[in-house]
N, C-alpha and C positions, 0 to 999 in steps of 0.2 A: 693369207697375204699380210706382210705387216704392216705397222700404218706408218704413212707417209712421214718422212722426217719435217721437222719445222727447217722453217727459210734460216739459213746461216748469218749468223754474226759477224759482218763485216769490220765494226768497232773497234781501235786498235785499243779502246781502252779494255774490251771483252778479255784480250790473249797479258795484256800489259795494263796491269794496276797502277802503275806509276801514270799515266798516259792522262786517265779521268783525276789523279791525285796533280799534275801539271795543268790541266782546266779550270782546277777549281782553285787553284792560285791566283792561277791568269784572271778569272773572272773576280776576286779579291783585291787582285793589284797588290798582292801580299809577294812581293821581292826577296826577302830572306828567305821564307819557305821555297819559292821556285826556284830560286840559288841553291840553297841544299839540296834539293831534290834531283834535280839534272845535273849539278858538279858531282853529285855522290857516286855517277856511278860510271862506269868503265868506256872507253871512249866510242865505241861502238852504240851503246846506251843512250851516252851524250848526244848524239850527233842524231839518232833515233826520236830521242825528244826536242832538241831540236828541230826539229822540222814538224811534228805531231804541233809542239805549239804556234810554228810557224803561219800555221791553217787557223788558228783564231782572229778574228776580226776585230775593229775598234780597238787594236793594244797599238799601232803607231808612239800614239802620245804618251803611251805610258812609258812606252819602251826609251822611246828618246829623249825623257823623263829622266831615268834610271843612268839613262847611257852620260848624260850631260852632270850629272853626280859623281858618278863612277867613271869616267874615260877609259883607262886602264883594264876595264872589266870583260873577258873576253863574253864571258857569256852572254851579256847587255849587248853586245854587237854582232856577234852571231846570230841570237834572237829578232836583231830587229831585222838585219841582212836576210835571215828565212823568210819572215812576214813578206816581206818588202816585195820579195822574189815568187812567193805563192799569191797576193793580191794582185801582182803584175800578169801571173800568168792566168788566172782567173778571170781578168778583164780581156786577153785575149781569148782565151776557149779553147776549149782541144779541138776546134775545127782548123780542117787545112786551111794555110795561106790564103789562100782564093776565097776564101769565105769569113775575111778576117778585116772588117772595114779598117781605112785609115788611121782614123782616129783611137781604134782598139789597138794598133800596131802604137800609136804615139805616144800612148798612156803605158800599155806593156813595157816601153822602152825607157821611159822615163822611171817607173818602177824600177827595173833591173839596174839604173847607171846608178840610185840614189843605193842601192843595194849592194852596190859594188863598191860605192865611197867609204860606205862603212864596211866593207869588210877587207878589201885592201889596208885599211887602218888593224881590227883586228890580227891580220893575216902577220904584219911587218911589227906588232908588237907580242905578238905571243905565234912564231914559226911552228908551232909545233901543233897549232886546235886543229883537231881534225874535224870539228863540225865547220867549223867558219871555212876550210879548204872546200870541205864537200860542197859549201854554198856557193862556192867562186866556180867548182867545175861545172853543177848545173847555171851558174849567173853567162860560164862563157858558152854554154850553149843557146840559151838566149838570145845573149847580145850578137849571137851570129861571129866569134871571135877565130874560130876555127883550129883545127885539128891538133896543130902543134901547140897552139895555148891551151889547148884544154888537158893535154896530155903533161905539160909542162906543170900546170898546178895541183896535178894528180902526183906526179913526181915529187915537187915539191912536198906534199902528203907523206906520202910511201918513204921517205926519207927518216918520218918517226912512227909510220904508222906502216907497214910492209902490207898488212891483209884487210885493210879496212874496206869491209863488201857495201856499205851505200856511197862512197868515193867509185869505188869501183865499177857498182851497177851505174852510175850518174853516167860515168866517162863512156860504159860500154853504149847507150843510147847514143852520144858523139859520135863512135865510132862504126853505126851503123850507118847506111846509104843515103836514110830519110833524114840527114844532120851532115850530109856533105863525105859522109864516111863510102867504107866498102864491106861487105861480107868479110872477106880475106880479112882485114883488121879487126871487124868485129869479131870473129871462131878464136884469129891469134889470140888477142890481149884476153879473151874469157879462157881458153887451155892456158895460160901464164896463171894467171889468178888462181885457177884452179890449181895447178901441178905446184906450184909454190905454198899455199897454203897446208896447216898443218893435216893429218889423218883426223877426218872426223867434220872438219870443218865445215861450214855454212858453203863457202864462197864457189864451191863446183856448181853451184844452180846457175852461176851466168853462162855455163857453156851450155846448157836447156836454155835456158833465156836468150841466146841470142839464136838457136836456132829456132826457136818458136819465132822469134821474131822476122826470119827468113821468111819462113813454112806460113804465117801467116800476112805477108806481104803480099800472097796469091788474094789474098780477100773472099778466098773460096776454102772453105774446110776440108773439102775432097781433096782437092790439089795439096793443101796445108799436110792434112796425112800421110799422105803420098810422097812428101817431100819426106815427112822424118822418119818412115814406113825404109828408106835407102838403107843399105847395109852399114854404110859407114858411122851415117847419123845414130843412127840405133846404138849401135856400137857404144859410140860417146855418149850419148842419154845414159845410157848403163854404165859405162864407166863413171859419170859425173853422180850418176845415184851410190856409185860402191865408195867413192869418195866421203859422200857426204851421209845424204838420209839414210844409208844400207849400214853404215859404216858402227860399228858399236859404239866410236867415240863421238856420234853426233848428241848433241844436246836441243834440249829446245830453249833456247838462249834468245837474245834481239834479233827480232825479225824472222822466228821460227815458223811461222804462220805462214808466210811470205812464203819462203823456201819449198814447205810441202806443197802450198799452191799450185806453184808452178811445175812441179815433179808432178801431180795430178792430173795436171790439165795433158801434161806432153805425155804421160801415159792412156790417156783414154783415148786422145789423139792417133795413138800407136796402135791403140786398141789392144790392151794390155791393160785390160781391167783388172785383174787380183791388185795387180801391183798398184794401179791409180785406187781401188778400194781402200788397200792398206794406208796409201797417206792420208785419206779422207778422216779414215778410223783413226787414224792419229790426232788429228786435227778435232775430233769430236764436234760440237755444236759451233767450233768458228770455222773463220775460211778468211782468205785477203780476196780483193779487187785483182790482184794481181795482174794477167793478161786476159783475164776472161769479158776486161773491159774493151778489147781490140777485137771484142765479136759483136753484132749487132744486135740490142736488147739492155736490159737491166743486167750489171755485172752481178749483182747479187741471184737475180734467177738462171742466168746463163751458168753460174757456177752449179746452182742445186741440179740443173740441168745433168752437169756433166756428174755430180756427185751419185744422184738417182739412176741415171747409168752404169757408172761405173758397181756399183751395190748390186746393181741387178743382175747385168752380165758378169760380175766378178761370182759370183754364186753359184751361176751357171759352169766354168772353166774348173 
């Protein structure tokens, strides 16, 4: 029997070296260096670490430090517009509504508008950042802004940015049920993304991802199965893997991690081990949070869960 694998690296600095080289800025307060290092790289990249630095604490004041120096500087506002937007959402929880006292709702919101001042600023001086847009589409799901603003500042985006997949995934959580959306809009705008995007690309995993996010609406795994187990579903799972992770032109680029995750997960789901083995095996000693955080438990052992499955029964087939 072999031996047990170790628990997976969740860490995005594990898969992206730049990620732990953007912390250790941040925790400097060294400006030049984290300017270099997240302008340097492709806008997909940017908008990536953006959000990774987003997630640090106590940089408020540096940020609006830097910001009140530099005005003009998209990235000074982007940066702070992420913080602003993951400390806000941090103070409310990823618990439903109903378990989300007042004053967590007050403080959430007041986060999100102070968030939104600086990046509408951003947004009207540089039209074209697509990290500071991706921050306005998840800011309008927040602030409760609803479907056509959210879809309007994605537009806006797409106008210089056509396939940009964390705009895209942002908008596709709007346009599901649980954000005032519908199924119908969510499969739509994930087949656009996908059928528009280049051969090879990343962006077909939103059509997995929004049906996972269906299938697991049930709150029951059986049923979850069972839902993508449908002829048609299946169907699309396999076509969005021929697009993308099947496809020879896929790379493992920003947010590769991410992408087989969630091809993993809706494969073992399928129950179609080989195939959920092979993305695991890709993935080697990491893995994302991806959706395996919408199951009940630690995402990180609910993933090794479905990984030590998928190994075991994939060996078997």
């Amino acid at each position: 029997m072999p031996a047990p694998l170790p628990p997976p690296d969740l860490d995005a600095a594990a898969a992206y070296p730049q990620v732990g080289q953007v912390r250790a800025a941040l925790a400097a307060r060294d400006w030049p260096a984290l300017s270099a290092l997240v302008d340097g790289q492709d806008p997909h990249g940017r908008t990536f670490l953006v959000g990774e630095a987003g997630e640090a604490e106590d940089i408020e004041g540096f940020l609006r430090d830097v910001l009140a120096q530099r005005p003009d500087d998209a990235l000074a506002g982007a940066l702070l517009g992420s913080h602003l937007i993951r400390a806000g959402w941090r103070i409310r929880s990823s618990y439903r509504a109903q378990h989300v006292s007042r004053e967590q709702f007050a403080q959430f919101h007041d986060h999100l508008r102070r968030a939104e001042q600086v990046l509408i600023d951003v947004t009207a001086r540089h039209p074209d950042d697509a990290a500071a847009w991706t921050q306005r589409i998840t800011n309008a799901r927040g602030l409760e802004l609803g479907q056509a603003e959210a879809r309007r500042r994605y537009d806006q985006l797409a106008k210089h940015h056509p396939h940009h997949l964390p705009a895209q995934a942002s908008l596709l959580q709007q346009l599901c049920p649980k954000w005032s959306g519908t199924w119908e809009r969510a499969h739509g705008f994930a087949r656009e993304c996908a059928d528009a995007a280049p051969p090879g690309a990343p962006n077909a995993v939103l059509v997995v991802e929004a049906h996972l996010e269906e299938a697991l609406d049930h709150d029951n795994l059986g049923k979850a199965s069972a839902h993508l187990r449908g002829a048609h579903v299946r169907h699309e799972i396999h076509q969005a893997a021929q697009q993308s992770v099947w496809h020879p032109g896929f790379r493992n680029g920003w947010g590769w991690v991410w992408v087989r995750s969630v091809f993993a997960m809706a494969f073992c789901l399928l129950e179609e081990y080989p195939a959920a083995a092979q993305q695991f095996a890709a993935m080697g000693p990491l893995g994302d949070e991806a959706m395996f955080g919408y199951i009940d438990g630690d995402p990180a052992k609910q993933f090794q869960k479905f990984r030590d499955k998928a190994y075991a029964k994939g060996r078997q087939s």
